[in-house]
C-alpha positions as CSV (number, residue, x, y, z in Angstrom):
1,X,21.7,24.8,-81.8
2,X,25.0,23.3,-83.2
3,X,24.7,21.0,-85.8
4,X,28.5,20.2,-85.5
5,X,31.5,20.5,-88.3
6,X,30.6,16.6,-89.2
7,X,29.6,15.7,-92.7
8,X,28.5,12.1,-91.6
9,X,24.5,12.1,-91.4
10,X,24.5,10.0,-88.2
11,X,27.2,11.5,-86.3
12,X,25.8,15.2,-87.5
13,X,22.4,14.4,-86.1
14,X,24.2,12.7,-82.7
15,X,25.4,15.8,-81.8
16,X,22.5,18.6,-83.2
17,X,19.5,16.2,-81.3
18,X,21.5,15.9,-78.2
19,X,22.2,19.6,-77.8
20,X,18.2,20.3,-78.8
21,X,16.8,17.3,-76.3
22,X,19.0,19.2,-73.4
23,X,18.3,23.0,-74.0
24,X,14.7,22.6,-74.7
25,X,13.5,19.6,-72.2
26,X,12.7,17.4,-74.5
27,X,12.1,13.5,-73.9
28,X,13.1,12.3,-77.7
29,X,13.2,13.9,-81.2
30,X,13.0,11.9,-84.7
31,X,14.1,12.6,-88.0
32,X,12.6,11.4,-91.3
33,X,13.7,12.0,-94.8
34,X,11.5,12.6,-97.8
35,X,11.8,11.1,-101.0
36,X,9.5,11.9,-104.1
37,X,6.6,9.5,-104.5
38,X,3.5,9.6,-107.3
39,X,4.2,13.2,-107.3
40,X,3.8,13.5,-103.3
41,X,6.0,12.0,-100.7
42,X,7.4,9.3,-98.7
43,X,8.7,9.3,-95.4
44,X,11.0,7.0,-94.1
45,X,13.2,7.2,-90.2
46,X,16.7,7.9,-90.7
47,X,17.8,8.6,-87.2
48,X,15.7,8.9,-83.7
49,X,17.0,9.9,-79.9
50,X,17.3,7.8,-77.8
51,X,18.5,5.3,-80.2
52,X,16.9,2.4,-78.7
53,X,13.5,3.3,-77.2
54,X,11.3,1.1,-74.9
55,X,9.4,-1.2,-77.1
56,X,5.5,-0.3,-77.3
57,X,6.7,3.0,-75.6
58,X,5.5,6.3,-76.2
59,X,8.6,6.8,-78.8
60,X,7.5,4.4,-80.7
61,X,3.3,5.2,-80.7
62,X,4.1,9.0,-81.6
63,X,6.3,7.4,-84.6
64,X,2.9,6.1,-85.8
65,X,1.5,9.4,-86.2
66,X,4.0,10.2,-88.9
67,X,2.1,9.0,-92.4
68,X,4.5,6.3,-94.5
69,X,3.6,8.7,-97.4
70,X,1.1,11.6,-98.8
71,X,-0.3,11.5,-102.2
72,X,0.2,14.7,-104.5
73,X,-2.6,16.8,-103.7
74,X,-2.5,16.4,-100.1
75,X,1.3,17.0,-99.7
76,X,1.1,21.1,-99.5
77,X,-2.1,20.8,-97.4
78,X,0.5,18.4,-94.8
79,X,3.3,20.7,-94.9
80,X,1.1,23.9,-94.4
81,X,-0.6,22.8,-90.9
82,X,3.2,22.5,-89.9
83,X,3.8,22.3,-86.4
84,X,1.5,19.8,-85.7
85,X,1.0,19.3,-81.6
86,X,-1.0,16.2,-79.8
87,X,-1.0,15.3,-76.5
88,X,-1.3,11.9,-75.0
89,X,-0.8,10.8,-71.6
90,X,1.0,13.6,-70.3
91,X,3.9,13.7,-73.4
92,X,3.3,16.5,-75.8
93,X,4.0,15.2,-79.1
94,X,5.5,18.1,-82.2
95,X,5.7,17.0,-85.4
96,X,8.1,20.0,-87.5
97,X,8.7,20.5,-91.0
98,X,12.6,20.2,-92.2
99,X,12.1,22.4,-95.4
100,X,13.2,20.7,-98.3
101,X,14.5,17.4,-96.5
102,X,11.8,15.9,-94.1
103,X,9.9,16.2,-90.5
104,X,11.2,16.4,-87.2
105,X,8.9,14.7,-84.4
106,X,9.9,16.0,-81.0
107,X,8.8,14.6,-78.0
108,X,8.0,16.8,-74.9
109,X,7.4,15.7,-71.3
110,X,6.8,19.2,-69.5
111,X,4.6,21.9,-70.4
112,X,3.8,22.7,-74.3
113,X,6.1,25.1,-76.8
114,X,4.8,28.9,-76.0
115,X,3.7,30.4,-79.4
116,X,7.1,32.3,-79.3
117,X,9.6,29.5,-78.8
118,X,7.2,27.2,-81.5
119,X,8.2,30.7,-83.8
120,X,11.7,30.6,-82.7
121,X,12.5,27.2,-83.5
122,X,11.7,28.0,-87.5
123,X,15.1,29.5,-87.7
124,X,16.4,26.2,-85.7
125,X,14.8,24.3,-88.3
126,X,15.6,25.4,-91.2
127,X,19.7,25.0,-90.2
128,X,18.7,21.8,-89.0
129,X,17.2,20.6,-92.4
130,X,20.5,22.3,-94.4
131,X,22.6,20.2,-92.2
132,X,20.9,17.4,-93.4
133,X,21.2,18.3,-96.7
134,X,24.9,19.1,-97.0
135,X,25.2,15.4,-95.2
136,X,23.0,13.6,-97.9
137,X,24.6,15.6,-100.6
138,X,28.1,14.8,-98.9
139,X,27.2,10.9,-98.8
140,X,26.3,11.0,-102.6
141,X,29.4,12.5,-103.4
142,X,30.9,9.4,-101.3
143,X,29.0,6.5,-102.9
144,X,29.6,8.6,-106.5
145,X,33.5,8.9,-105.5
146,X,33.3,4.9,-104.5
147,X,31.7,3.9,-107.3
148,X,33.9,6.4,-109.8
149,X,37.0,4.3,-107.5
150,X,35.6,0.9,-108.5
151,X,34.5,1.6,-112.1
152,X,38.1,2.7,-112.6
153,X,39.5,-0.3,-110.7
154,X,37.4,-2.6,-113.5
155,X,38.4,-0.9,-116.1
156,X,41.8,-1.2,-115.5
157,X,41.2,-5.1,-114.7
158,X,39.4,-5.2,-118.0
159,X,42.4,-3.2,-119.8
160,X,45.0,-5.4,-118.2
161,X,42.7,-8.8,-119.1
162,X,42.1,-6.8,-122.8
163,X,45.9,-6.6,-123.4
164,X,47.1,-9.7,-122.1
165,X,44.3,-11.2,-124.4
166,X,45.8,-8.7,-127.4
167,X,49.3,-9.7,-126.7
168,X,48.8,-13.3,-126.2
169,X,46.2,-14.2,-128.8
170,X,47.6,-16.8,-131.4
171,X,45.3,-15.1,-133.8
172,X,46.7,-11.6,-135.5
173,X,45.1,-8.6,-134.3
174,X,44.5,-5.2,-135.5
175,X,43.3,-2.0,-135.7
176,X,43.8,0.6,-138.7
177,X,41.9,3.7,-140.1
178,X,39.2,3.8,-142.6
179,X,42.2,5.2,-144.9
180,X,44.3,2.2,-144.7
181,X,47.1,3.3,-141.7
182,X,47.6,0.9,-139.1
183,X,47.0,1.8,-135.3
184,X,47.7,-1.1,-133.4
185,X,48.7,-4.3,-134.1
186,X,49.1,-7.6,-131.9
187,X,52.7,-9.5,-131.7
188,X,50.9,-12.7,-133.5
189,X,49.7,-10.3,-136.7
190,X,53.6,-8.8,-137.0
191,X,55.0,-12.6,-136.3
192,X,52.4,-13.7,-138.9
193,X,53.9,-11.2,-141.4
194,X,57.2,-11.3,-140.9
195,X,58.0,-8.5,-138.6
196,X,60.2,-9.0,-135.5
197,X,57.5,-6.9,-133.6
198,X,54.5,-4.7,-134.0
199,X,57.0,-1.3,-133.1
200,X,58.7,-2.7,-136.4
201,X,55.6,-3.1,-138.2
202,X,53.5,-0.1,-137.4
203,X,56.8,1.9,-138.6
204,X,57.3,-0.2,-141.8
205,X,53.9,-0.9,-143.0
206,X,52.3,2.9,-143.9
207,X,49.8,2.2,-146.6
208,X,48.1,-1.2,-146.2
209,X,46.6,-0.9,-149.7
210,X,50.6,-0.6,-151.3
211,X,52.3,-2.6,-148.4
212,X,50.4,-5.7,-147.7
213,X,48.0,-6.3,-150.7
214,X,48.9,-8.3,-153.2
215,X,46.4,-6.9,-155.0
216,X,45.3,-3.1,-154.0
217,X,41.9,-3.4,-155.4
218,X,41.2,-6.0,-152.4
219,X,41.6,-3.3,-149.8
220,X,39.0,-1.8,-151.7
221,X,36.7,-4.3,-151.5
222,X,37.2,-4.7,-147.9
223,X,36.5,-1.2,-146.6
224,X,33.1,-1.2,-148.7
225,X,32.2,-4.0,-147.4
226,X,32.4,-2.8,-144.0
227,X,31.0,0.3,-144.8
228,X,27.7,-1.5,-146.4
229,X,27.1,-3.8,-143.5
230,X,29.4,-3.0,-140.0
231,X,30.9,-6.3,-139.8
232,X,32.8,-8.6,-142.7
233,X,33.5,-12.3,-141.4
234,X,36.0,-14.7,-143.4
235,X,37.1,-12.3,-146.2
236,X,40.1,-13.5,-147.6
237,X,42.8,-12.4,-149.6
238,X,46.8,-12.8,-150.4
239,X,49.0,-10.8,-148.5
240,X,52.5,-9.6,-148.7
241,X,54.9,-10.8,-146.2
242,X,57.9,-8.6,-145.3
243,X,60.6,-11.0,-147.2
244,X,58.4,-10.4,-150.5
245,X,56.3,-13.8,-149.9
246,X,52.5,-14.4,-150.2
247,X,50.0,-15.4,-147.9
248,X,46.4,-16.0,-147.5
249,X,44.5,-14.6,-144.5
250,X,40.8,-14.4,-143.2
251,X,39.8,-10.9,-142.2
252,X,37.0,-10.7,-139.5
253,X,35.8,-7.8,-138.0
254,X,33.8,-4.2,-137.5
255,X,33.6,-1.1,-138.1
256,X,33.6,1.6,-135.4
257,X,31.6,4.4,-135.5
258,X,31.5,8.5,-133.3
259,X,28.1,9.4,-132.6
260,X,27.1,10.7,-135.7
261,X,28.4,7.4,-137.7
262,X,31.0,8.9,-138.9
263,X,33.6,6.0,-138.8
264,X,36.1,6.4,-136.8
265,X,38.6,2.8,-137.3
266,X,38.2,-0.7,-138.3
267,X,39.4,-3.8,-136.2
268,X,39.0,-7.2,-136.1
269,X,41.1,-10.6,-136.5
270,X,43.5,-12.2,-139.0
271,X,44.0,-15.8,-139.5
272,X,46.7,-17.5,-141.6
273,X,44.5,-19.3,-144.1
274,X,47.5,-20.1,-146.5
275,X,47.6,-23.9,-144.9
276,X,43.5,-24.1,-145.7
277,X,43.6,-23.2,-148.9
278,X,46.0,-25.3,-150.1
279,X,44.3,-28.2,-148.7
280,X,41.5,-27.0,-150.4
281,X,43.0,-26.5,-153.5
282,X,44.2,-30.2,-153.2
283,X,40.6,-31.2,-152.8
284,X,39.5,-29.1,-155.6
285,X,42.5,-31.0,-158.2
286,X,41.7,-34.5,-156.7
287,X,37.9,-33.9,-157.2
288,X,39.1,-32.6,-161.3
289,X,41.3,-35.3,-161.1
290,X,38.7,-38.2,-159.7
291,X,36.1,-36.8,-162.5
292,X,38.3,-36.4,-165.1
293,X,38.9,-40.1,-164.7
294,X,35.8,-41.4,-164.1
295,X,35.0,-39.5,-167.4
296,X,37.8,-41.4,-169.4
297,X,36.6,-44.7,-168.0
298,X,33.1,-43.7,-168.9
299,X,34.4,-42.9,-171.9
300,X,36.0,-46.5,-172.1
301,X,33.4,-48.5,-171.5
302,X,31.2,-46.8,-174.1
303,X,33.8,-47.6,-176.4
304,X,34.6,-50.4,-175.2
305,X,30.9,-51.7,-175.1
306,X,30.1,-50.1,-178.3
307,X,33.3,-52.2,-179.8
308,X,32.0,-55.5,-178.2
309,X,28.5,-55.3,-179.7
310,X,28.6,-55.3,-183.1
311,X,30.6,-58.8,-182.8
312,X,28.3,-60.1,-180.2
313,X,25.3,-59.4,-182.3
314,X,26.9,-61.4,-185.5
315,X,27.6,-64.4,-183.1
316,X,23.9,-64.2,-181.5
317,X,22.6,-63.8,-185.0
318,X,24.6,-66.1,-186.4
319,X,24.2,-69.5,-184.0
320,X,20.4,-68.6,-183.7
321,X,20.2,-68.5,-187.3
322,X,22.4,-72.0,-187.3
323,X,20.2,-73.7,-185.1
324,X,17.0,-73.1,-186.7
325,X,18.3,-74.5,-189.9
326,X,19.8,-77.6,-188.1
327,X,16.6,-78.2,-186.3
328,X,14.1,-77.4,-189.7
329,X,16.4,-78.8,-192.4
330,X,19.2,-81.3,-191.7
331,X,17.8,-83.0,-188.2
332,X,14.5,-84.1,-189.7
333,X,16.8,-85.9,-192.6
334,X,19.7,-88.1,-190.4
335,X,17.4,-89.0,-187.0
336,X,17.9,-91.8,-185.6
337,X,21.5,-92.8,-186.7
338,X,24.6,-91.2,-185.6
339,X,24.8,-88.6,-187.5
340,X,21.7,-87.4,-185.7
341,X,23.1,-88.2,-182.2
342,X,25.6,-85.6,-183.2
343,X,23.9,-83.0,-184.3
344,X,21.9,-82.8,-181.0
345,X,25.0,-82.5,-179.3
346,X,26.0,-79.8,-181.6
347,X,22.5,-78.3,-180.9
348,X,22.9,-78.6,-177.4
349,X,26.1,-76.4,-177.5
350,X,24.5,-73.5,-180.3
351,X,21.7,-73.0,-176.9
352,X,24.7,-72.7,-175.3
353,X,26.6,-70.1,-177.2
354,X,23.1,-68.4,-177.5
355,X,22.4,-68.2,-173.9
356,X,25.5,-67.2,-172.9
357,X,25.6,-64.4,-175.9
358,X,22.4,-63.5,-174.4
359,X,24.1,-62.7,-171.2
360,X,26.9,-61.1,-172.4
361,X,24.6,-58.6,-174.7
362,X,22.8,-57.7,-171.1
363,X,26.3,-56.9,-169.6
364,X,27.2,-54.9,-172.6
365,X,23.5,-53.0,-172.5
366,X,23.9,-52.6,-168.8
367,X,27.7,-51.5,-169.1
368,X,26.5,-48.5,-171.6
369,X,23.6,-47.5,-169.7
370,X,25.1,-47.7,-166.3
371,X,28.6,-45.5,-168.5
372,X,25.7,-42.7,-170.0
373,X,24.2,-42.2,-166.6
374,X,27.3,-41.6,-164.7
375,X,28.5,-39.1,-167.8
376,X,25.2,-37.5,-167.8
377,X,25.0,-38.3,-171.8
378,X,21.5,-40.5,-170.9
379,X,18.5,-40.1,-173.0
380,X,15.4,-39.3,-170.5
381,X,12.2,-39.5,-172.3
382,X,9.3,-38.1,-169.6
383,X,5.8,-38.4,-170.1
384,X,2.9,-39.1,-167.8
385,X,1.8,-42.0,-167.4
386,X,-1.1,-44.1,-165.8
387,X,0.5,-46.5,-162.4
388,X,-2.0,-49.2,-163.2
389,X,-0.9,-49.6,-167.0
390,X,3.3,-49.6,-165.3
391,X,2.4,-52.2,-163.0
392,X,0.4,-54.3,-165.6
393,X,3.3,-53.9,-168.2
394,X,6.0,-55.3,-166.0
395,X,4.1,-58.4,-164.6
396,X,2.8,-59.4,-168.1
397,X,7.0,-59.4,-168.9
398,X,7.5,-61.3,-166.1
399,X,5.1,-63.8,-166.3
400,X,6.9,-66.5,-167.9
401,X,9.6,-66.4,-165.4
402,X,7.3,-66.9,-162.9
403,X,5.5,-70.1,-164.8
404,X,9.0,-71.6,-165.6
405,X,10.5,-71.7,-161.8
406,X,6.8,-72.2,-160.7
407,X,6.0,-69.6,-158.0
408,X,3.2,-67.6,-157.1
409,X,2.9,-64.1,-158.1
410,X,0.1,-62.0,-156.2
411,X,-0.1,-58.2,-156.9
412,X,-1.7,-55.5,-154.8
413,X,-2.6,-52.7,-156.8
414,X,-5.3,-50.3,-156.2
415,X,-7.8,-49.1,-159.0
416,X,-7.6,-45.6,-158.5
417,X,-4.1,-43.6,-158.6
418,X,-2.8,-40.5,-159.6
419,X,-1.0,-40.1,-162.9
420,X,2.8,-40.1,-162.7
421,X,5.6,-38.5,-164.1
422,X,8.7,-39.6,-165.5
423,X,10.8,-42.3,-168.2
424,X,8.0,-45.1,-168.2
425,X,10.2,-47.3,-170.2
426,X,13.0,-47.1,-167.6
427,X,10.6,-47.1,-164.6
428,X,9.7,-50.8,-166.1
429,X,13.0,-51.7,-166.2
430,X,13.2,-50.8,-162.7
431,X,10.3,-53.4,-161.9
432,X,11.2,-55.8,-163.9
433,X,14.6,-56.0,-162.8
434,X,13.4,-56.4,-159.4
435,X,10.2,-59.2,-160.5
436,X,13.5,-61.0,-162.2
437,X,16.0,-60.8,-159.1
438,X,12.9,-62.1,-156.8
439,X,12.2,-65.3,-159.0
440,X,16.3,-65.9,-158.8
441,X,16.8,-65.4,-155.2
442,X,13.2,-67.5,-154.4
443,X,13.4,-71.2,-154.8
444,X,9.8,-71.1,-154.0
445,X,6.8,-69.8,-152.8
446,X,5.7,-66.3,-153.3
447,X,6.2,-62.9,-154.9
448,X,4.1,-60.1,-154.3
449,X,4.0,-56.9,-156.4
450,X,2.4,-54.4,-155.0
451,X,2.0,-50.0,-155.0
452,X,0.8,-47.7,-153.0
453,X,-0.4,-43.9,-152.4
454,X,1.5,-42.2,-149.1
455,X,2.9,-38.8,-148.3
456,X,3.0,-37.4,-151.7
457,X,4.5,-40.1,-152.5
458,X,4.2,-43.6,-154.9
459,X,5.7,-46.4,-153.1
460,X,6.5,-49.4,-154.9
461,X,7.4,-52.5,-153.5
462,X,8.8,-56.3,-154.7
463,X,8.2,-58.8,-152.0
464,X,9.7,-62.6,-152.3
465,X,10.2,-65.7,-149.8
466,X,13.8,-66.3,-150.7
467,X,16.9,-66.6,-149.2
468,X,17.0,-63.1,-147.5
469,X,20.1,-60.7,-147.4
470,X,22.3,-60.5,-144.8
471,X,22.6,-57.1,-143.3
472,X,26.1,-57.0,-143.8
473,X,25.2,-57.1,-147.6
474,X,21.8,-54.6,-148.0
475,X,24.4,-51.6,-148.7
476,X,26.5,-53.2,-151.1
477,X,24.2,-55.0,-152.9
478,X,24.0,-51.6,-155.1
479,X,27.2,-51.4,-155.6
480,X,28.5,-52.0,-159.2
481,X,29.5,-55.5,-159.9
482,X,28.4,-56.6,-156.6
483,X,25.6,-59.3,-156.6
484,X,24.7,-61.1,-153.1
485,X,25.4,-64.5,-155.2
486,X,29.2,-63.5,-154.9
487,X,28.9,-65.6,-151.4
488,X,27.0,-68.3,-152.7
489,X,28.2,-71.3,-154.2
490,X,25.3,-71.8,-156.6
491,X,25.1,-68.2,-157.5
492,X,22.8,-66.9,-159.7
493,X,24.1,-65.6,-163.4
494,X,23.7,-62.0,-163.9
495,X,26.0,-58.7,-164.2
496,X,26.0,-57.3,-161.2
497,X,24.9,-54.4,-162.9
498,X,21.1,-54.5,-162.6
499,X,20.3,-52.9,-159.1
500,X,23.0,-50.3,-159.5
501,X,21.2,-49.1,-162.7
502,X,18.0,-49.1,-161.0
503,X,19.0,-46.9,-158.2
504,X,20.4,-44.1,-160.5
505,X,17.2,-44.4,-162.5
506,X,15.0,-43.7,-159.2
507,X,17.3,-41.6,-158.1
508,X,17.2,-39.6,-161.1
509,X,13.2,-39.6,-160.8
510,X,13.8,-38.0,-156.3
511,X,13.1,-41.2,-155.3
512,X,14.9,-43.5,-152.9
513,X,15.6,-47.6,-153.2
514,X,16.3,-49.3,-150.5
515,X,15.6,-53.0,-149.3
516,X,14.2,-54.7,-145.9
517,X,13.8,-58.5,-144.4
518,X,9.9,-59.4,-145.3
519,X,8.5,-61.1,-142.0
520,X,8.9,-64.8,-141.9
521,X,11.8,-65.0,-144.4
522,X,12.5,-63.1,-147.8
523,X,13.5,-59.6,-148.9
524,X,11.2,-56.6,-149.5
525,X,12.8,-54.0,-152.6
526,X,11.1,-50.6,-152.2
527,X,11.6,-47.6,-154.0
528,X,9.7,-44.6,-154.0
529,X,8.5,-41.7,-156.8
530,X,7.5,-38.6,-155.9
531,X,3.6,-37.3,-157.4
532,X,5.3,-33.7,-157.5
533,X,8.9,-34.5,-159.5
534,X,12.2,-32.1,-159.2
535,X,12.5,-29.6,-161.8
536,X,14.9,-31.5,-163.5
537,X,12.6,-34.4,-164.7
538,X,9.6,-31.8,-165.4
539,X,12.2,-29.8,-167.4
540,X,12.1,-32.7,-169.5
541,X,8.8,-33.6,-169.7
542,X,7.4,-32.0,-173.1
543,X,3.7,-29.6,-172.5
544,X,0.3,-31.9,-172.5
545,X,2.5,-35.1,-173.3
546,X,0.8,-38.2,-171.8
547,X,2.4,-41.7,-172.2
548,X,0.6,-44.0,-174.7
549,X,0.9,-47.1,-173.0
550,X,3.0,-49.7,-175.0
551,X,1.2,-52.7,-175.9
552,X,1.4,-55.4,-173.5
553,X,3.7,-58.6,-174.4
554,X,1.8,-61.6,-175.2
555,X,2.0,-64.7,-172.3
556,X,3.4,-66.7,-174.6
557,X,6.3,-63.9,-175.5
C-alpha cells in the first residue's frame, strides 16, 4: 500500500486509506493516535474513511468499541490481543495496532481477513504507523518552525520598541562593565554630559572612575554597592562634564549576572539632579537661616525681658510699698478735708500703676518662658504626681476669680486615677491658665472642670458658657500674641501669650490641645497627657521621684 510522498497527516492518510479500502474490500477504516496517559494510553480519532459517515451508522457504533483510554497495567495486555475481530450485523469489524503511534479500526462488509492476509497486513501496518509518525514529527517541526518565526518577529518588535525607548528616553541611559568601561550609552546620558553623541562619548570616556568622577572613590562605592545588594536606587554623586564642569546625578540600576553569578555588566538610569540639589541646598540655608534668627530673637527677648524686670520689680515694689504707707500712716491723719480727697485720688492711681505693673510682669514672665521653650534652654522638673492633688491645686488658685465675677464652678473628677508623669508646676499653669481665660470670656453662668481616664490617655477638659469662638478663630487663638479679644471691643486684658505657652507645655508632655463649641453656647479647652510619656520627659524624670504635692493656697490668698 502507498502511503504517498505527502508530509501532511490528512492528506497522507487520504491517499494510504483510499488505496487500502479499494484493494482489500473494505467498507471504512479509522485511525487513532496515542498519547501517554497515567502511565497507559489515550486514544483519540485523528482521521476516519468516509469522512462523513451516516449518523448512528455502523461507522460510528464500531468507533465505540475503541476504549477513550487504558490504564497502565492493562495497556500491554490491549496491545498483545492485537488484531481484535467482531462481527455485527453482517460487517466484520478489525481493530489493528499502529506500533508506536495508535490503532487502525477497519471495517469489512464481505467475508473475514484469512489468517494469511490478517499476517500479511503486519508489514502494511507497520509502514502505515511510520507514515504517521514522519507526519506528526513533520507537523512539530512546523508549529516549532512557526513558533521559532513568531518568537523572532517579537523579539525584534521588542528590540525595535527597546531602542526607540533607549534613544528617546529623556532620562540618561547606560550600560558599562563591572571594571568601569562603558558599553552603551543613550543620546540623553552623552547630551547630559556634554558629548555631541554617544559614538563621541563611548570613544572619549575610557575609565569612568578617572573620566567622570569628581571624586574616584565614588565609583567605588557604587560598584560595592551593587555587588552587596543587585540593585542601587538614587545614588548620587558629582560628575565631570566634558567642558570641565560639575554635575549632580542619581544612579539607579542592577547588576547583571551569567549563570554562575559571575557579573557580567551594570545598567541602569541617570538623572540630572544638579537642579534638586540646589533647591535643596536653598532649603537647607533658609532653614539655618530661619533658626538662626529665631535664635537671635529668642535671644532678644530674654534679654530684653531680663532688662525690663529688674525696673518693673522696683516700680511694683515701690507703689505697693507707697500705698500701704499712704493708707496706714498719712490717710488716717488728713480725712475728711481736702487733703484727704487727694490722697484717694492719688491712691486710686498707685492701684493703677500696680495693676498694670502686675500685667506687664505677666507679659515679661510669659515672654521668657514662651523665648526658653522655643530655644530649648527650659527647665523641666518631672516627677509623678497624684491627678486628684493637680486638679485640687488649680481650682483652690482659682477660686477667688470665680467668687469675684460670681459664677459657678462644678468639677468632675473621679476618685480613683493613675499616677502621672511630668512638670506638675507647669501642668498647673496649664489649668489654671485655662480656669482664668474661662472666667474672662464667661459673663456668667458655669465653669466645669473636669478629667478623665480613656485610651491610655488623661484627658482634661475646661468647659465655660461664654461667648464661644468663632471657627475662623479656634486655630489662631494659639498663636503668639493672638487673643480672640483682638475682635472685640471690650476685650479682655492679657498677653496673648498664655495659650501659646500652654500648648508647647502639653506638647512637650505628647499631648495635644485643642478647643470645641460646648452644646448650648460656650467653649470646651481639652488637652490630653499620655499615662505612658515619650522618652524624652522620662529621661528627665529622676529614679523613685514622686511629687510632694505643694501646699494648697488658702481661699482667702
Amino acid at each position: 500500500m502507498a502511503t504517498g510522498n505527502s508530509l501532511v497527516m490528512e492528506t497522507m492518510l487520504q491517499e494510504a486509506l483510499s488505496t487500502y479500502l479499494t484493494r482489500l474490500s473494505c467498507m471504512a477504516a479509522e485511525v487513532f493516535a496515542a498519547r501517554p496517559w497515567e502511565g497507559g494510553a489515550q486514544f483519540r480519532s485523528i482521521f476516519r474513511l468516509p469522512r462523513r459517515p451516516l449518523p448512528g451508522g455502523v461507522v460510528e457504533e464500531a468507533s465505540r468499541l475503541v476504549p477513550g483510554q487504558v490504564k497502565a497495567g492493562d495497556l500491554d495486555p490491549f496491545l498483545s490481543d492485537m488484531p481484535v475481530h467482531s462481527e455485527h450485523d453482517g460487517v466484520h469489524r478489525y481493530l489493528f495496532e499502529l506500533p508506536g503511534f495508535g490503532l487502525l479500526l477497519v471495517l469489512r462488509s464481505d467475508e473475514a481477513f484469512s489468517r494469511p492476509m490478517l499476517e500479511s497486513l503486519f508489514a502494511l501496518h507497520r509502514k502505515l504507523a511510520r507514515a504517521c509518525l514522519s507526519c506528526m514529527r513533520s507537523e512539530d517541526a512546523r508549529l516549532a518552525n512557526t513558533r521559532l518565526r513568531q518568537e523572532m518577529l517579537q523579539r525584534a518588535m521588542t528590540e525595535e520598541k527597546y531602542r526607540s525607548i533607549f534613544e528617546n528616553a529623556v532620562e540618561g541611559i547606560f550600560q558599562s562593565t563591572p571594571e568601569g568601561r562603558l558599553l552603551e550609552v543613550n543620546p540623553a546620558m552623552a547630551k547630559m554630559l556634554g558629548y555631541a553623541s554617544p559614538a563621541q562619548m563611548l570613544r572619549e570616556v575610557l575609565r569612568l572612575e578617572e573620566d567622570l568622577y569628581v571624586h574616584p572613590q565614588d565609583r567605588r562605592r557604587l560598584l560595592a554597592a551593587f555587588l552587596r545588594q543587585d540593585r542601587v536606587t538614587a545614588f548620587e554623586v558629582p560628575y565631570r562634564r566634558r567642558d570641565g564642569s560639575v554635575i549632580w546625578v542619581s544612579l539607579s540600576g542592577r547588576i547583571v549576572r551569567d549563570e554562575t553569578g559571575r557579573p557580567l555588566r551594570l545598567e541602569g538610569l541617570c538623572e540630572d539632579a544638579t537642579q534638586r540639589k540646589a533647591t535643596l541646598q536653598a532649603l537647607e540655608n533658609a532653614k539655618n537661616e530661619a533658626e538662626r534668627l529665631s535664635l537671635m530673637k529668642s535671644n532678644f527677648l530674654t534679654l530684653v525681658s531680663h532688662e525690663l524686670r529688674t525696673p518693673m520689680t522696683s516700680i511694683l515694689g515701690f507703689s505697693s510699698l507707697i500705698k500701704k504707707r499712704i493708707e496706714r500712716k498719712v490717710l488716717p491723719a488728713v480725712q475728711g478735708d481736702s487733703a484727704g480727697k487727694a490722697l484717694e485720688d492719688v491712691l486710686g492711681n498707685l492701684d493703677i500703676i500696680v495693676m498694670e505693673s502686675n500685667r506687664l510682669s505677666e507679659l515679661i514672665n510669659n515672654t521668657l518662658d514662651l523665648a526658653r521653650l522655643e530655644s530649648g534652654q527650659f527647665v523641666w522638673d518631672v516627677v509623678r504626681f497624684e491627678v486628684p492633688a493637680l486638679m485640687a491645686h488649680a481650682l483652690r488658685s482659682s477660686e477667688v476669680l470665680f467668687s469675684q465675677k460670681g459664677l459657678a464652678l462644678q468639677r468632675r473628677i473621679p476618685e480613683r486615677l493613675p499616677l502621672a508623669v511630668g512638670d506638675y508646676n507647669r501642668l498647673l499653669q496649664v489649668l489654671i491658665n485655662l480656669l482664668s481665660n474661662a472666667v474672662k470670656f464667661t459673663p456668667a453662668g458655669t465653669v466645669t472642670c473636669a478629667v478623665a481616664q480613656e485610651d491610655g490617655l488623661l484627658r482634661f477638659s475646661v468647659t465655660d458658657t461664654g461667648i464661644g469662638i468663632p471657627n475662623a478663630d479656634k486655630d489662631i487663638i494659639f498663636d503668639k500674641f493672638k487673643q480672640l479679644g483682638d475682635t472685640l471691643t471690650d476685650k479682655p486684658r492679657g498677653s496673648g501669650l498664655g495659650l501659646p505657652i500652654c500648648k508647647e507645655i502639653v506638647e512637650w508632655h505628647g499631648g495635644r490641645l485643642w478647643v470645641e463649641d460646648a452644646p448650648g453656647g460656650g467653649s470646651i479647652f481639652c488637652f490630653t497627657l499620655p499615662l505612658t510619656p515619650p522618652d524624652h520627659v522620662l529621661a528627665q524624670l529622676p529614679d523613685h521621684r514622686d511629687a510632694a504635692a505643694p501646699p494648697l493656697p488658702d481661699s482667702e490668698s
